[in-house]
N, C-alpha and C positions, 0 to 999 in steps of 0.2 A: 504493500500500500504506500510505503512512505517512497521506495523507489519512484510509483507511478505518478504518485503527485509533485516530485520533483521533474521527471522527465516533460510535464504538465506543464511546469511552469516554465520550465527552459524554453518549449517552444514558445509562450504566451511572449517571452522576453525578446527572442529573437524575430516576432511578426512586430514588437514593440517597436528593433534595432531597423527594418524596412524603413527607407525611404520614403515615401511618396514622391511621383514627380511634380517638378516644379514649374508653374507655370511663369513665363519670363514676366508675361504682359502684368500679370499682377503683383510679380515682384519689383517691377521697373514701377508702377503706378504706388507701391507703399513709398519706396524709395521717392518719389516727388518725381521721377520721368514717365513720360507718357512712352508708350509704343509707338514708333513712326512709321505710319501705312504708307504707301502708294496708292494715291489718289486719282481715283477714273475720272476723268472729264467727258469722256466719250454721250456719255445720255445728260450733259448736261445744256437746256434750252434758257442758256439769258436771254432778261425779260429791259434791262438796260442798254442806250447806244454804246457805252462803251463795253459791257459783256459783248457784244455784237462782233464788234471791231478786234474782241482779242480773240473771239472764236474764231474770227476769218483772218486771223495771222495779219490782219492790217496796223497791230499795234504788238512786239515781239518784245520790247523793253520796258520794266516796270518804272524806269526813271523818267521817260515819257510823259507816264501817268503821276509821276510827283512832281515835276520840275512843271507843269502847267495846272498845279493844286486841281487836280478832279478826284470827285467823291469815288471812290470804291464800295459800292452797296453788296457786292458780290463777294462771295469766297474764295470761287471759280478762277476769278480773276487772278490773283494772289496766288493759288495752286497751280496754274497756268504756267505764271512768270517765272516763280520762283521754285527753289527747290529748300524748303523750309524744314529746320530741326525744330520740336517744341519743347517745353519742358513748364513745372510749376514749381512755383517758388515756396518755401517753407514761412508761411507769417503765420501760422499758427501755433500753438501746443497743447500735447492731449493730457487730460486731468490724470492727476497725482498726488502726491503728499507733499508735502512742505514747499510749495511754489509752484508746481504743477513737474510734468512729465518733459520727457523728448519733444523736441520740434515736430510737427507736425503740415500736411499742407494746406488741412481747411482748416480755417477758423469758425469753430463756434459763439453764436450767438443766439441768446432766446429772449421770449416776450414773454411774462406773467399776465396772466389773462383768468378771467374767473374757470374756463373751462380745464384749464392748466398750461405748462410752458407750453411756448411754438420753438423752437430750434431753428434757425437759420445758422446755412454753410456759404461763408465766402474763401475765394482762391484769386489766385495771379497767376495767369500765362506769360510767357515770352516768347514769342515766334523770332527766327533768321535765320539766314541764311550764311555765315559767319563771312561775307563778302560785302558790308556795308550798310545792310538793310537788316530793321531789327521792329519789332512791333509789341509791345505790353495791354494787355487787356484784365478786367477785373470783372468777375462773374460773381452774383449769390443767388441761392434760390433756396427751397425748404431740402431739397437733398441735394446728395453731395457730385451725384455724376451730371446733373444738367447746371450743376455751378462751375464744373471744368466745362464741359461745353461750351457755355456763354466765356468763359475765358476765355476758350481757344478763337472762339469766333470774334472777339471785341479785338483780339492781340493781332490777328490777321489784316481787321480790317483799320485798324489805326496803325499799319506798319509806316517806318517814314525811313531815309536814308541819313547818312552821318560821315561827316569828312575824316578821312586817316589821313597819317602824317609822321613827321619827324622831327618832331616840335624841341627835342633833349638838345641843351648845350652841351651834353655828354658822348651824344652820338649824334654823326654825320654820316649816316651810311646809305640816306635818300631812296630808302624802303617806307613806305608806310605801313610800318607795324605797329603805329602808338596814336595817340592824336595831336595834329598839331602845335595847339597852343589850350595854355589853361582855363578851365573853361567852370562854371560855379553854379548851380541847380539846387532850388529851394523851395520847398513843399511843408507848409506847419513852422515847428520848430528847429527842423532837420535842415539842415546846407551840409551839401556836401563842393568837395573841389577836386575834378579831374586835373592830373599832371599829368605833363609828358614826361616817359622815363627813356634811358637806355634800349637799346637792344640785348632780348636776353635776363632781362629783368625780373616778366612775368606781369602778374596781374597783382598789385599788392595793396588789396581790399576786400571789405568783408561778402563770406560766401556767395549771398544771396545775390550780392551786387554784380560780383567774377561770372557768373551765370551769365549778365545780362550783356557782360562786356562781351566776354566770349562769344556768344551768338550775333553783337555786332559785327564782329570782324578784328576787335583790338584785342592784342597780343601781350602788349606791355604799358602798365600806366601806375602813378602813385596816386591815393587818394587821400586828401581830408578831410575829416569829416566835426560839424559841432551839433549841440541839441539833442532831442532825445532820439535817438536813432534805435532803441527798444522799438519804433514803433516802426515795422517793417515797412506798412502799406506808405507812411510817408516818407520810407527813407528809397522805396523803390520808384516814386513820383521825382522824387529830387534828383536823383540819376537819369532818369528820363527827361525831366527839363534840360538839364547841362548836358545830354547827349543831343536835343534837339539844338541848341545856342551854339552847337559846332555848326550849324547850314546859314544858321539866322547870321553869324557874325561876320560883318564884310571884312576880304582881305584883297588887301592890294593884288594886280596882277605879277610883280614881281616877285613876290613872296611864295608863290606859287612852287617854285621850280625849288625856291633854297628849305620850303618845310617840306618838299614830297607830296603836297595836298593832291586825294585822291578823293573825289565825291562818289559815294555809293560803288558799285563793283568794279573789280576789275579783269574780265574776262576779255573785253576788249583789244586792253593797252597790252594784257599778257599774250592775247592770241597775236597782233602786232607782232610782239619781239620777239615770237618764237616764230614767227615767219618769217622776220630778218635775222635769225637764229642760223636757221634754213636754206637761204637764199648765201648767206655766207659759208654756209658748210657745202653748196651745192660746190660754189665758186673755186673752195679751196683744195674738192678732189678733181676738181678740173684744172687747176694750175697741177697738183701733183700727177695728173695723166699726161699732162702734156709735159712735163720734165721727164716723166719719165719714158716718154716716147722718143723721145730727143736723146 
């Protein structure tokens, strides 16, 4: 008996010791990232003239559509142009003992009501393309999955571009991997200040914020920051204001060439040099065919 009810348990232990498999999409969504789909356009029928015009490839550049301020009512549009990573930001945290728990990505909120609480879940999206163009949205509803929704939807279509640069008296190396010049975004109590740093540097700012850079397209920046910056939803508006004051801010045209200033992508200027990249490597196996035919 005593043999069987041990052999009992050992297996009980060992179906204990199984794994389960893990699902990515919902381990990436505790974590605060979302899963990144491949989005069909195929059945989709815009009801706007510029849905129209990007359907029929008569409009191929999303800078187009900002550099002449037109509304984007569409999602379509956005998924179209661009090739967009998302992700949500951490302003919340889940209840615990002595100050609460770990960070979390919705924030709770409820209303006292005779019938008893209502719960509301707000969140923060970030949409980019980490090539210049970056878009923040803020969603709430009574649950938690059509409050990421409305984030991801509000962060697509408030997307706006943002000038790179080489703004460091430190580094000269006329890559735009930082932003040009310093730049000061303020929301509440919170001011925050973008620097340009070095090449190589990094990102050296708080998480939430390195998110938002990263998915702009900067690489390297210092930040300061004053006020109560506990309070995420306005310390992530304040970085949005001074990531906007990079396009608002006029700069001479001279200045142009000695900061690296790059407005929004650069697929362009890249596909350029690597076809003068090209055109010289065509060049130079044809001088050594003809040396060495000689």
């Amino acid at each position: 008996m005593f043999m069987a009810k041990r052999k009992e348990s050992g297996k009980k232990e060992e179906q204990g010791k199984t794994k389960k498999p893990v699902n990515k999409v919902e381990a990436a969504s505790k974590k605060g990232r979302t899963a990144q789909k491949t989005v069909d356009i195929s059945g989709w029928k815009p009801k706007t003239e510029l849905g129209k015009k990007v359907k029929n490839r008569e409009i191929t550049n999303i800078d187009e559509i900002l550099d002449n301020s037109l509304r984007i009512l569409e999602l379509e549009i956005v998924d179209a142009l661009l090739n967009l990573e998302q992700d949500l930001l951490l302003i919340g945290q889940s209840k615990g003992k002595f100050g609460g728990g770990s960070r979390r990505v919705f924030r709770q909120t409820q209303k006292k009501t005779r019938e008893g609480n209502k719960p509301k879940f707000s969140t923060i999206a970030v949409v980019g393309d980490k090539n210049g163009h970056v878009g923040i949205g803020f969603g709430k509803s009574k649950e938690t999955v059509p409050a990421r929704e409305k984030a991801i939807r509000k962060a697509k279509l408030n997307i706006f571009k943002i000038r790179r640069g080489c703004g460091s008296w430190e580094c000269g190396c006329g890559e735009p991997h930082s932003i040009p010049f310093t730049v000061t975004g303020k929301c509440g109590s919170v001011e925050i200040k973008l620097i340009p740093a070095p090449k190589g540097k990094g990102l050296c700012c708080e998480k939430e914020i390195a998110k938002i850079l990263e998915l702009a397209g900067v690489k390297d920046v210092w930040t300061k920051t004053r006020g109560q910056t506990k309070n995420k939803v306005n310390f992530v508006y304040s970085c949005e204001d001074a990531l906007r004051k990079l396009v608002k801010t006029k700069v001479q045209p001279e200045h142009f060439n000695t900061l690296a200033i790059a407005e929004g992508s650069l697929a362009e200027e890249q596909a350029q040099e690597e076809k003068e990249e090209g055109k010289e490597g065509k060049e130079g196996t044809e001088e050594t065919k003809g040396t060495a035919q000689k």
